[in-house]
N, C-alpha and C positions, 0 to 999 in steps of 0.2 A: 089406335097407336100404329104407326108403320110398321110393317115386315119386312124385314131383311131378308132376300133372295138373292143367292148368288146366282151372277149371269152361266145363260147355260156355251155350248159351244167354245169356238174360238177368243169371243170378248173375252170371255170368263178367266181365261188361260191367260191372257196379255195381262188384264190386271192383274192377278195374283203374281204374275212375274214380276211385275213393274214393284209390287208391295215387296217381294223378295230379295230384289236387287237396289230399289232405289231409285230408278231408272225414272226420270222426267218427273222424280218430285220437287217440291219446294217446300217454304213451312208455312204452314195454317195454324196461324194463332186462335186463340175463342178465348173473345171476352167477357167475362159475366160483371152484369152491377142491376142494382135495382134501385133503392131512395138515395140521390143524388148521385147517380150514377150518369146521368147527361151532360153533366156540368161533366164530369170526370172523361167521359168519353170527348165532350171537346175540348177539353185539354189536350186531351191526347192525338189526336189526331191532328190538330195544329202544328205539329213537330215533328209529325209524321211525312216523307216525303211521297212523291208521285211513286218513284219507280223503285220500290222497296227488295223487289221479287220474292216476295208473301202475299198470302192473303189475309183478311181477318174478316173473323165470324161473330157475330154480337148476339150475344143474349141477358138479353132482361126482365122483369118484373111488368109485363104490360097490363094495362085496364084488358080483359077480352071484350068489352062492349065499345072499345073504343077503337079507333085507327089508329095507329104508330105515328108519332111526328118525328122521330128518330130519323127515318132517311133523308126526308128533308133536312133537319138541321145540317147533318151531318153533310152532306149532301153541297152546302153552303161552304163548309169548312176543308174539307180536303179535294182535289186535286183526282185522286182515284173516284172510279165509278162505284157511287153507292145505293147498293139495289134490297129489295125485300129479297127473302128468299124463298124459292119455290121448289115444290117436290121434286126431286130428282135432279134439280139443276149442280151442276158439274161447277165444282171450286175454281177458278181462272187465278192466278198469279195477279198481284196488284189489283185487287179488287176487296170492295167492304161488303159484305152480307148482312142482313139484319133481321132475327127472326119473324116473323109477323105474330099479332095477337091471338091470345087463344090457339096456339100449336106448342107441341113439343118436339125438338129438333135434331138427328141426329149427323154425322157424318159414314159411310161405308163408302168404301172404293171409289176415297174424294170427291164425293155426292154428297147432295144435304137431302136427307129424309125428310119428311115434314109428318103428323099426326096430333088427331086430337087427344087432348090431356084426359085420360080416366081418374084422376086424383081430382078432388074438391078441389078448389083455389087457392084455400090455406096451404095446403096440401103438396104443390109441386114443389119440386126441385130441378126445375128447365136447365139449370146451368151445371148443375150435378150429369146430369142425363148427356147432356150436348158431352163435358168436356171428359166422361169414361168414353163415349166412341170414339173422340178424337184422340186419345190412349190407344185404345186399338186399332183405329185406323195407321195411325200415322205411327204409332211405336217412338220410339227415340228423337223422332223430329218432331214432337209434340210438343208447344206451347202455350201455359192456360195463363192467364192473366185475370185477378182476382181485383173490383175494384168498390166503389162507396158502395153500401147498402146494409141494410140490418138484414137478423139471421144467420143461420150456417151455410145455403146454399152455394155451393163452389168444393167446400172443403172436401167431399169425397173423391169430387171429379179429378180434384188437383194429387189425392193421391191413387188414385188411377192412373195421371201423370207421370208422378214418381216412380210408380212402381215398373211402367214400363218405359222409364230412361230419361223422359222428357223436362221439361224446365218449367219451373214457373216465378212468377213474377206478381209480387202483393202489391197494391199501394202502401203504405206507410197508415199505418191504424192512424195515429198524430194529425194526420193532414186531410183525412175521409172528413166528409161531409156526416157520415153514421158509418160507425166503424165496425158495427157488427160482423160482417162477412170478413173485409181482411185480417181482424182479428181471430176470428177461429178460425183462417188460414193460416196465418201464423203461427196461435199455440197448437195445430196438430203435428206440427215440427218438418212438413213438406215442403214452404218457403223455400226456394230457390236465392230470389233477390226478393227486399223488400224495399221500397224506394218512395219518392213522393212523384207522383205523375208525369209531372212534366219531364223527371230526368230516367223518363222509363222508356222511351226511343229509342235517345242513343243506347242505353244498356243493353236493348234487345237489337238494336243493328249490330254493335259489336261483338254479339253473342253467336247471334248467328254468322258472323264471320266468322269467327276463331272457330267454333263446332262446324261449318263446311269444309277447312282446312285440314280440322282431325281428321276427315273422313276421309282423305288422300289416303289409296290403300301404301302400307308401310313391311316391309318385313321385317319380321326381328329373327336376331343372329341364334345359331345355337346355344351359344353361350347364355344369353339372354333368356330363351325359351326354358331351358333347363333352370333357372336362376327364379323364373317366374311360377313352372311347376312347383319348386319349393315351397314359394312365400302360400300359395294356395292349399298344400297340404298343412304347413303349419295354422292357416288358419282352420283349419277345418279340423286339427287337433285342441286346438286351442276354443274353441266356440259350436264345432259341431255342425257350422255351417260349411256343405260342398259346394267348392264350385272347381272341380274339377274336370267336370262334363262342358262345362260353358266354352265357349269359344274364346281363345285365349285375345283377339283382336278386339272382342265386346267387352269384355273386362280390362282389358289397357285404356280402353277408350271410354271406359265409366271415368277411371283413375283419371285419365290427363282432365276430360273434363269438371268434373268436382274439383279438381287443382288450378285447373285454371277461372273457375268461379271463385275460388278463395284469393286468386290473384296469386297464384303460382306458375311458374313457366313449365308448362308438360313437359317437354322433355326432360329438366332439372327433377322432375317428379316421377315419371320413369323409370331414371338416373337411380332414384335414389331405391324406388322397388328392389332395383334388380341389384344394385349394393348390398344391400341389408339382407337377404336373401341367405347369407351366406352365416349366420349364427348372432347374427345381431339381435333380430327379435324375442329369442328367449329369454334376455338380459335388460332387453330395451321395451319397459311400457309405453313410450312416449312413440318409439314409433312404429309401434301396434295400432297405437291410437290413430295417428296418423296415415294408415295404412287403410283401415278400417273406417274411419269416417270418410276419407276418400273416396271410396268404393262404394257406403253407405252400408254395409258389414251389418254393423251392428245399432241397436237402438239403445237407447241412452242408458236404459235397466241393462239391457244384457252384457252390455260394456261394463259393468260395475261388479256385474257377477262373474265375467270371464277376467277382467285385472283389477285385483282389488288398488284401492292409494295406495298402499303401503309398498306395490312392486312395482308403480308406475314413477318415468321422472328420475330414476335415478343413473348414471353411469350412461350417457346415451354415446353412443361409439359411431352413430352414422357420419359418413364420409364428410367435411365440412361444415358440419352441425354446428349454428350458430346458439349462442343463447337466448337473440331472439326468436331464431327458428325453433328451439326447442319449447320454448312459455308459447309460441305460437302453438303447437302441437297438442298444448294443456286441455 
């Protein structure tokens, strides 16, 4: 298995900057699929343009006695350079990586690691392994993309993902070749977008538009700030979860983006944070709720244990609150 050593000196210093700042990144997606996960992969990359400015990283189910025909194919189909990948080689922008057989894969300080697998062959979970580094690697810019194959392999990695900000993206169990994997991506409730292949480009081009645009730094007003303080400590009277320590800029920027994957306009979702702030919420379950699943607050039980039906939904006072906005919020 490969060791992770941070660089010593100078280098060492540059990257961790660059990880703290942001500074000359872009987004590395990792793909996992295993039994008809080739046919899925040229899908996909048929629709994928030359000059995307990402990368992507593939991992799959290979024979180990055998050679990959992956690059090749692939190789025919898009546009981008598509290479095996080798130890310590450095992620490039618009570029396709593909693990080789018989390794196990990680990413660190936008490198790909490579080592041999100590688990029997039943046994690994390559895509599990790959897409938890790429969670810590990359944080919040992290994309895992979950495609055909039976088993569970992906589901941990994908909430490794979640947990640290990132997006992900299922195929549609419906339209898998063996839906085993997007399925228990699906029901561990981390799903992002779940879609059918081919309309999973454009999703993730337009995704990474709008979240590069978030990331314009933005000040907010005192008014605001204070209005935001609030909703934080009510929640954390109400659920017991703090986020009072967190940086008030990483939790706006959770909110616009879960709002703007549900196809809300982040600032309208802001807007309405920093409204309600003001005595709304102890009266309004609906947009607790809404508050909360935005942010991703709470998980399905503890939502149920911190607003029971009976206090949710009724009297909602938020500013402009439609009726569909509010059955939207259920």
């Amino acid at each position: 298995m490969a060791t992770r050593r941070r660089s010593k000196g100078s280098a060492g210093s540059v990257d961790s900057k660059k990880r703290e700042t942001g500074a000359g990144r872009f987004p590395i997606v990792g793909l996992g699929a295993s039994a008809g996960g080739l046919e899925a992969f040229e899908q996909f990359f048929r629709l994928v343009p030359r000059d995307t400015g990402r990368a992507f990283v593939l991992v799959s189910h290979l024979d180990p006695g055998h050679a990959s025909m992956l690059t090749d194919v692939l190789g025919r189909i898009t546009a981008m350079p598509v290479v095996e990948a080798k130890h310590r080689m450095a992620v490039e922008t618009n570029h396709v990586y593909v693990i080789p057989p018989n390794r196990e894969m990680t990413l660190f300080h936008g490198a790909l690691h490579l080592g041999v697998p100590e688990e029997a062959r039943g046994q690994r979970m390559p895509i599990d392994g790959f897409l938890r580094s790429l969670a810590e690697d990359q944080g919040e810019t992290a994309i895992g993309v979950i495609l055909s194959g039976t088993g569970t392999d992906g589901t941990l990695g994908l909430r490794a993902i979640h947990g640290a900000g990132g997006v992900s993206f299922m195929q549609d169990p419906a339209t898998a070749k063996y839906d085993g994997m997007p399925s228990s991506a699906v029901r561990s409730g981390v799903a992002t977008y779940v879609l059918p292949v081919e309309k999973m480009p454009d999703e993730l081009r337009a995704y990474v538009r709008t979240d590069q645009t978030r990331r314009t730094p933005t000040s907010i007003a005192p008014a605001a700030r204070n209005a935001f303080d609030k909703i934080l400590h009510l929640v954390r009277s109400r659920t017991g979860h703090d986020f009072t320590s967190y940086k008030k800029s990483t939790v706006g920027r959770r909110v616009e983006r879960r709002m703007g994957v549900r196809r809300k306009a982040p600032s309208a979702a802001m807007s309405m944070s920093w409204a309600t702030a003001s005595g709304t919420f102890p009266a309004c379950g609906n947009c607790w709720r809404r508050f909360c699943r935005a942010t991703r607050v709470l998980t399905t039980s503890q939502w149920t244990r911190s607003f029971p039906a009976s206090g949710a939904g009724t009297g909602c006072s938020m500013p402009g609150a439609s009726r569909a906005t509010r059955a939207a919020s259920r």
